[in-house]
C-alpha positions, 0 to 999 in steps of 0.5 A: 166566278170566285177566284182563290188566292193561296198564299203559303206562309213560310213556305220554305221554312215549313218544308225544312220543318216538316224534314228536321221537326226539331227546327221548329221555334227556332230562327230558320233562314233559307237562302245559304250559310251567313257570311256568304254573298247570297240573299234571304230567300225566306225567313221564319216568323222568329227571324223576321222578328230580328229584323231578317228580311226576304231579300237581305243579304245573308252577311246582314240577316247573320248580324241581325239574327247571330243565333238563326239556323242558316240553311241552302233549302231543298229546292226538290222537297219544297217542288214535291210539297208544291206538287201534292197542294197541286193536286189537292187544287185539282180536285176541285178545280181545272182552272189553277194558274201558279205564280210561284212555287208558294203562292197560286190563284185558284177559279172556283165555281163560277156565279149564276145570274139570279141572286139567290143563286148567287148566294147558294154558288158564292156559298158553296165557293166558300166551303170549297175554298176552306175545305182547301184551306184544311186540307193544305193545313193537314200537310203540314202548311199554314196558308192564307186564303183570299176569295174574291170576284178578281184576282188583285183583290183576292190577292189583297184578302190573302195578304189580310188573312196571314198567317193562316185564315181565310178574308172573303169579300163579297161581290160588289164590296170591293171598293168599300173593303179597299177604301180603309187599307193602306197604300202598301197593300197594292201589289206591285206599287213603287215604293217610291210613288207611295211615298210620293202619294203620302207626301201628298196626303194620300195615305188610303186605297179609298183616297187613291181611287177618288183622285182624277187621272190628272192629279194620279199623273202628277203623282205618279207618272202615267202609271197613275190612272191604272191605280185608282182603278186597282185601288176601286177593286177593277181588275179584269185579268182572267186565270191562266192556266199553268199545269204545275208550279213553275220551275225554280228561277235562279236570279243573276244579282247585278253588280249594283240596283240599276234602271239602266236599260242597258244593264238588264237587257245584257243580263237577260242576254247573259241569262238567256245564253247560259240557258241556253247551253243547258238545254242544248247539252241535254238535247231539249227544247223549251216552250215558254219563257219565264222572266223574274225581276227581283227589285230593289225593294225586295219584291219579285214578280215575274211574267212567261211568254209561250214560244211560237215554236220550241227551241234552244237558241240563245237569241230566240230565249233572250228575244222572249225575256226582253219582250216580257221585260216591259210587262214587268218594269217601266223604267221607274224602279230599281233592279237587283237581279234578274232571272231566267227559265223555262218550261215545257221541254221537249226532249230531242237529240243533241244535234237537233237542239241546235236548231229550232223545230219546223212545223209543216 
């Protein structure tokens, strides 16, 4: 099948937009007022052209941009706006799989065997993908699409298609549409393994993907080998569907970036038992899991894990989120905050969310 990537530009920025339109052309940051200890949660096209960046402290995106308008956001506009594109996705598709509140991959209808098929299908993928695309612009938000066979590089065209087209790549061309981009259009590549690998005179996707797992070793650690293959354009993770955008996750800032093991585990703990105590005092239980991991060099990425059976406890919540630690951080990259929730709630007593449910 076709997957689609949508990645909402600005997202936050356009939402405050769409509530005060004389905030239009101005330099908009989103995350708090300057001065305070906060960070950028997003920043207009006129800010970032400051030198304001998603994940800069706010004294420093105020010193860069002393004429931005600085504001906290409307979390609870931005999840209705979230809201209506779900439903617009799901018209034309029950396979919708959200990573965040900006940004979703999409399954689009699936290709048959016989090429001239293919063509028809991969045709009819595309009309389905720019129609989605017009139909998010009539609200009022500019989205970069990406259409491709796997998910890493439908994310890749979406990153080429900003700040608001749609990159098609055909089946079968994806090593040779990766081969001349950069490294940094890897998602989730170490800044410091990219600058090892240019050091080394790998400057190119095209050039990564021909190295032999010896030498990716060498340069990179154990990580190595997998990035060739996702410089070739394989990638085999399939949608997971997601029923709405998650909820909004709120970052623990750790005193200073860290690999300690240690130090992130104590925070998702401290994360987990404030967690928690929400839960319990509103006599709900949660179904998944979600653990965000905000690094050093400004990237999130963020796994859910469901629970084997609803609950409010401390140790089970904080169990969940150091199981999915290793799927987000290997050890090799400094962290900066950490941040964890939940989803599918389920509501019960106050008494009752002392304790976990029992199936029979």
């Amino acid at each position: 099948m076709l997957l689609l990537h949508v990645d909402l530009d600005s997202f936050f920025v356009a939402v405050e937009r769409r509530r005060n339109p004389d905030l239009a052309g101005r330099p908009l940051v989103i995350g708090g007022r300057p001065g305070g200890r906060g960070m950028v949660a997003a920043a207009s096209r006129e800010a970032r052209k400051c030198g304001v960046r998603v994940g800069m402290p706010l004294g420093e995106a105020s010193v860069r941009c002393p004429d931005g308008v600085f504001l906290d956001g409307s979390i609870d506009d931005a999840f209705a706006a979230a809201h209506r594109i779900d439903e617009l996705l799901r018209r034309e598709s029950p396979d919708i799989e959200w990573q965040s509140i900006d940004e979703v991959f999409v399954a689009l209808p699936a290709l048959h065997t016989l090429h001239t098929l293919q063509i028809t299908s991969g045709r009819k993928a595309i009309a389905i993908a720019e129609r989605l695309h017009g139909a998010i612009a009539d609200l009022g938000f500019d989205a970069a699409c990406g259409v491709a066979r796997s998910k890493l590089v439908a994310r890749i065209a979406s990153q080429l298609a900003r700040p608001c087209g749609v990159v098609h790549v055909l089946d079968g061309y994806e090593a040779r549409f990766l081969a001349p981009l950069k490294l940094e259009l890897l998602p989730g590549l170490d800044l410091n393994i990219a600058r090892r690998l240019r050091a080394a005179g790998i400057r190119r996707l095209g050039q990564l993907s021909r190295l032999s797992d010896a030498q990716l070793t060498l340069l990179a650690g154990r990580t190595g080998p997998s990035l060739a293959r996702q410089a070739a354009g394989i990638d085999a993770t399939r949608i997971r569907r997601t029923a709405l955008p998650p909820p909004r996750i709120e970052d623990r800032p750790l005193a200073h970036a860290t690999a300690d093991a240690a130090i992130l585990h104590a925070a998702i703990a401290a994360e987990a038992e404030r967690l928690g105590r929400d839960l319990r005092s509103r006599g709900v239980f949660a179904r998944t899991v979600t653990l965000r991991v905000r690094f050093a060099d400004g990237r999130t990425e963020s796994r859910t894990a469901t629970l084997k059976a609803p609950s409010a406890l401390d140790d089970v919540l904080a169990g969940a989120a150091n199981d999915l630690l290793p799927r987000l951080w290997t050890g090799d990259r400094l962290v900066r905050a950490i941040g964890v929730s939940c989803a599918g709630l389920l509501a019960g007593s106050r008494e009752a969310a002392l304790f976990p449910l029992r199936h029979a």
